[in-house]
C-alpha positions in Angstrom: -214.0 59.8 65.6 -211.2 57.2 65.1 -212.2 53.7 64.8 -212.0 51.0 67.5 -210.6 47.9 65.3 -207.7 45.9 66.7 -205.6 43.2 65.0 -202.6 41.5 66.1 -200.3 39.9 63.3 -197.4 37.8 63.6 -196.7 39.4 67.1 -196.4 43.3 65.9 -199.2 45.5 67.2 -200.8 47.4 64.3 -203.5 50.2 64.9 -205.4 51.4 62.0 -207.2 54.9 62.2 -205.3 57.1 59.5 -203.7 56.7 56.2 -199.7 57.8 56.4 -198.9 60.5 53.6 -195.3 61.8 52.7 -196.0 65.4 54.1 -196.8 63.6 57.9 -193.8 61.5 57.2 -191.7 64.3 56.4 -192.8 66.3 59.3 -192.3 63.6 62.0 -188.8 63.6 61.2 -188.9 67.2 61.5 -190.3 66.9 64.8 -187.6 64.4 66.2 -184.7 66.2 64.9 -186.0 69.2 66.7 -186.8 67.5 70.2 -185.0 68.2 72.9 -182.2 66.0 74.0 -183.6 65.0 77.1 -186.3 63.1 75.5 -189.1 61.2 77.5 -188.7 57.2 76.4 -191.7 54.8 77.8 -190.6 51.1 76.2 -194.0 49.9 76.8 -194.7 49.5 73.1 -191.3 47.8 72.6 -191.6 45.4 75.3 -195.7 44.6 74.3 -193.9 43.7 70.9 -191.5 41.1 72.6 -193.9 39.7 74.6 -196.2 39.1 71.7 -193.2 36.8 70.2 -192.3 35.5 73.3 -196.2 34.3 73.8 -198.4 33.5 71.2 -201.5 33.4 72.9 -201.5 36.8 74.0 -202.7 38.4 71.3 -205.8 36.5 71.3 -206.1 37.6 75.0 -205.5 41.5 74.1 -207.8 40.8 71.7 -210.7 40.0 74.0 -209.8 42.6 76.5 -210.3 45.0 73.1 -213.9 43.7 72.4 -214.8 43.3 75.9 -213.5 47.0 76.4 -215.5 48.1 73.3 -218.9 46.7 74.5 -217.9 48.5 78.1 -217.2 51.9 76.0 -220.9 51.5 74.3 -223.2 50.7 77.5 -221.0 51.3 80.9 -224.7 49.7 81.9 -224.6 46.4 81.4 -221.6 45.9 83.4 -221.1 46.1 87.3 -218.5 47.7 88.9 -218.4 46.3 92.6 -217.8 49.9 94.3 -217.7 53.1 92.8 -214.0 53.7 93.5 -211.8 50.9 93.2 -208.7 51.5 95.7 -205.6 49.5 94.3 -202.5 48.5 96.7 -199.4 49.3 95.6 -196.2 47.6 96.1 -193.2 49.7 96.1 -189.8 47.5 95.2 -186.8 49.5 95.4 -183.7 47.8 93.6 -180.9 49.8 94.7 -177.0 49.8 93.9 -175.7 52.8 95.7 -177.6 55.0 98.7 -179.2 57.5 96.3 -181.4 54.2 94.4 -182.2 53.3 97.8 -185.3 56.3 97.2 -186.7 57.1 101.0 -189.8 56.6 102.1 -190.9 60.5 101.6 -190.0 60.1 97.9 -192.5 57.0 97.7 -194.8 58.5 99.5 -194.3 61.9 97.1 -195.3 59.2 94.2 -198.5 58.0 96.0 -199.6 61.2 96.3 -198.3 62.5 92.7 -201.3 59.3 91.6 -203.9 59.6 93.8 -204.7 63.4 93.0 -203.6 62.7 88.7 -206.0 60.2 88.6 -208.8 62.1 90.7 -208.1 65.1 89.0 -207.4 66.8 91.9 -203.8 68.0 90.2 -203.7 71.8 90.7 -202.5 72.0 86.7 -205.9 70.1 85.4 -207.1 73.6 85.5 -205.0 74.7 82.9 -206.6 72.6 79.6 -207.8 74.7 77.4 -210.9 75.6 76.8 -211.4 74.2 73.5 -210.7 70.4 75.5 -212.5 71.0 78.3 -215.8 69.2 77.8 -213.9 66.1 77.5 -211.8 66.0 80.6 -212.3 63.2 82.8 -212.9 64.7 86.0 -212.0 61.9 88.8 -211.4 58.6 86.9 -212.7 57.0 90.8 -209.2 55.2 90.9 -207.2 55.5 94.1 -203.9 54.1 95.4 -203.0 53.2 99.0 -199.1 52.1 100.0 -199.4 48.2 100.7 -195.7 47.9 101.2 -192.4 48.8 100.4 -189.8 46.0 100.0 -186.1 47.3 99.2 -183.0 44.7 97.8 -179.7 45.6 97.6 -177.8 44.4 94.2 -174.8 44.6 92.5 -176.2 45.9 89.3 -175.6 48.8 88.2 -178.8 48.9 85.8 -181.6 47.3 84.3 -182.9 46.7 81.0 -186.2 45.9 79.4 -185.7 42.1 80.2 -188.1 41.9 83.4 -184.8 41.1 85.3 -186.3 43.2 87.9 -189.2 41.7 88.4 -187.5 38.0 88.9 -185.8 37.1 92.3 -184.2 34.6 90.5 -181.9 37.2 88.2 -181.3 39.7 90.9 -184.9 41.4 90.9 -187.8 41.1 93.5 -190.9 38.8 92.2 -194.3 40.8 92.3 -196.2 40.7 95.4 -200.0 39.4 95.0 -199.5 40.6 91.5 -203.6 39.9 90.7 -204.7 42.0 93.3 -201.4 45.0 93.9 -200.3 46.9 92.2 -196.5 46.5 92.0 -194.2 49.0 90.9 -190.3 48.5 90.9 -188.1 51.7 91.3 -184.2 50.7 90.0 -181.6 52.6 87.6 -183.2 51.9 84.4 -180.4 52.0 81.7 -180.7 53.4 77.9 -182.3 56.7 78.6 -185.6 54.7 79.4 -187.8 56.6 82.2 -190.2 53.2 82.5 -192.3 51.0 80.9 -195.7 49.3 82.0 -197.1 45.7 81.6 -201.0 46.1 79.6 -203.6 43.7 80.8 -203.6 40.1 79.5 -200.2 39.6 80.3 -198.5 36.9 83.0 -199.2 38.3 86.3 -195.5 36.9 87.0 -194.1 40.2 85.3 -197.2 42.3 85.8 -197.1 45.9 87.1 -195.2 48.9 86.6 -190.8 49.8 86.2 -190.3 53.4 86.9 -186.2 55.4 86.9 -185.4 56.2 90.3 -184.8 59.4 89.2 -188.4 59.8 87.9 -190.0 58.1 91.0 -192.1 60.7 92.9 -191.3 64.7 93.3 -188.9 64.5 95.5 -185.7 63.2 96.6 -183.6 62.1 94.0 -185.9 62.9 90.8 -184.2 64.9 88.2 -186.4 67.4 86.0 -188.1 67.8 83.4 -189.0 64.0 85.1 -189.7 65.3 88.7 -193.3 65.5 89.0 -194.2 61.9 89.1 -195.9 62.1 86.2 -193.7 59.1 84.4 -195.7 56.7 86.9 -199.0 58.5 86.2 -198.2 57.6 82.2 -197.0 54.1 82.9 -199.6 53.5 85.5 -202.2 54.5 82.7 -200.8 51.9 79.8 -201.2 49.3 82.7 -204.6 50.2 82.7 -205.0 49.9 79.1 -204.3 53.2 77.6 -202.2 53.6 74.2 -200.0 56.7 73.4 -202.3 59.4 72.8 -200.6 59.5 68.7 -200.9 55.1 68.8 -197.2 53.9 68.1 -197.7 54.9 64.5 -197.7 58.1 62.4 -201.3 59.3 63.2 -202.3 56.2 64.8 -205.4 54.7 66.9 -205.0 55.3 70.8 -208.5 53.0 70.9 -210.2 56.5 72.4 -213.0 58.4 70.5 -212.2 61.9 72.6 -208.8 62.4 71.6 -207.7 64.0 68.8 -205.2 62.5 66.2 -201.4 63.0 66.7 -199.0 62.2 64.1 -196.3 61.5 66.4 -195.1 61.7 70.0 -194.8 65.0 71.6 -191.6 66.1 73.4 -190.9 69.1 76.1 -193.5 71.9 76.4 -195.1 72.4 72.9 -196.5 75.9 72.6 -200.3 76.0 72.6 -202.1 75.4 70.1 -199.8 73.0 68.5 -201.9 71.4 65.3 -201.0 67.8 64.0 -200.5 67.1 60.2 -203.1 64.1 60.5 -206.4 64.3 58.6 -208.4 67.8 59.3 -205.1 68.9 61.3 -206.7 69.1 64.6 -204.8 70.8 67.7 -203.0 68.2 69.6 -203.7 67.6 73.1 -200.3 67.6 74.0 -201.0 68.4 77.9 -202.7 64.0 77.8 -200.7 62.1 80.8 -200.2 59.4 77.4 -198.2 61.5 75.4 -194.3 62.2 75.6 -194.1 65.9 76.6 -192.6 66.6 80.2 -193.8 66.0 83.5 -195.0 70.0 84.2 -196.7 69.8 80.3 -198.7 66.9 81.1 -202.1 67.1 83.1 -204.8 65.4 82.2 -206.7 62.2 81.3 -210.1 62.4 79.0 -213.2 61.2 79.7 -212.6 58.4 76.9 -209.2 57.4 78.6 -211.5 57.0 82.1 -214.1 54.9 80.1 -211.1 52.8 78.8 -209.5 52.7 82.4 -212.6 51.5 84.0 -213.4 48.6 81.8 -210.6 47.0 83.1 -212.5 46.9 86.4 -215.6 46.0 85.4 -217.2 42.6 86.0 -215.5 40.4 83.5 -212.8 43.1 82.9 -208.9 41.8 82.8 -208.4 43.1 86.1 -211.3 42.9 88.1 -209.9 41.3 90.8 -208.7 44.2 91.8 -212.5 45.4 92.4 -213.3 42.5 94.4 -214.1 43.3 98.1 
């Protein structure tokens, strides 16, 4: 069972869970020399990082969102969710250079869809865990999203970075729409090999929500595999609910969740089953979790601590429970 403990130091994230040894370092080099060179890349991490330099006070705030989430985790009880499903509206802003990043409304649509049954569990691939994680799967995690709107700017960039340019009007972006109660997601030509990155709660709703490729948006159109199943928004869409990387940014590191088993690194293409880690006990790696790195058609499925985790945020005193309101 790894340990729930959070501490935030001089703006670096640090999860503890699992002492580092020179076999598990030698071995997570092995295991990045022989990924693939299409890699899945989520800067979520690296842009949590700048924003804890940027703003000082947010790690007290991520901190309080980790104890409230722990109290959740131990009596779901004591706190009210307003409805049973919480349906969140999404805002679709589409930066687009050239006709291609202007994505059409099927492949938007194609993403909606791609969430809706990922998060209910209604993915016909969920089917496919094996049996020995089965009795943790989360079944329907009761989130659904409904298409609020979808807003489209032309611009003369020809990419984005991890800046939150996007997400400004003032440098060429679009500014979120209703940002504490939609859920915006901005589709552009994300530059550096990055497929997206997510905002975690506690952070300015000014630059909250969710940056996906426009070639990973959806599964369809102009999404390019192994990315084409929409499963890079159902990984981003789950840090912005406050899920880690299944292996916890460090060599077997804390994802915060009691149900999955330790990783001592990121996963990439389809590992072949059962793939163990090198992390204490070497337990087999649940490589098909939406929040590790392996590709879109190798990823299906959430666990039930993942859903407990995901619902806090909802809960009545949760970081976003405004989005519960009615």
């Amino acid at each position: 069972m790894k340990k729930t403990i959070f501490v935030f130091a001089t703006g670096i994230l640090f999860a503890f869970g699992c002492n580092k040894t020179s076999i598990v370092e030698e071995n997570q080099i092995a295991d990045d020399l022989a990924a693939p060179t299409a890699q899945r890349r989520c800067a979520s991490q690296e842009v949590l990082e700048r924003l804890l330099k940027e703003d000082p006070s947010l790690a007290g705030r991520m901190n309080d969102i980790e104890n409230f989430t722990t109290r959740f985790t131990e009596d779901p009880t004591a706190f009210r969710l307003v409805n049973g499903v919480i349906e969140i509206p999404v805002v679709v802003n589409v930066l687009y250079r050239t006709a291609a990043e202007n994505i059409s409304d099927a492949q938007i649509a194609s993403q909606i869809t791609v969430l809706n049954k990922d998060f209910q569990a209604l993915n016909t691939d969920y089917n496919s865990t094996p049996s020995i994680f089965q009795s943790v799967r989360s079944g329907n995690t009761n989130v659904r999203f409904v298409l609020d709107q979808t807003i489209r700017k032309s611009t003369t960039k020809s990419s984005w970075t991890t800046n939150d340019a996007m997400k400004k009007t003032s440098k060429g972006g679009l500014n979120p729409t209703s940002p504490t109660t939609k859920l915006n997601l901005w589709c552009c030509n994300l530059g550096g090999g990055i497929l997206g990155y997510a905002q975690f709660p506690g952070g300015s709703s000014s630059t909250d929500g969710v940056v996906i490729d426009n070639n990973a948006f959806g599964s369809t159109g102009t999404v390019s595999a192994p990315y084409n199943k929409g499963r890079t928004a159902t990984h981003e869409v789950g840090h912005w609910l406050n899920l880690r990387h299944i292996w916890g940014d460090a060599t077997c590191g804390n994802d915060q969740v009691g149900d999955t088993p330790l990783h001592n690194t990121a996963n990439y293409g389809c590992p072949t089953y059962p793939h163990r880690s090198t992390c204490s006990g070497t337990p087999v790696e649940m490589t098909m979790n939406y929040m590790d790195y392996t590709d879109d058609a190798c990823m299906y499925m959430f666990t039930a601590g993942q859903k407990t985790r995901m619902q806090a945020v909802f809960a009545a005193g949760g970081a976003r429970n405004s989005f519960a309101q009615p």
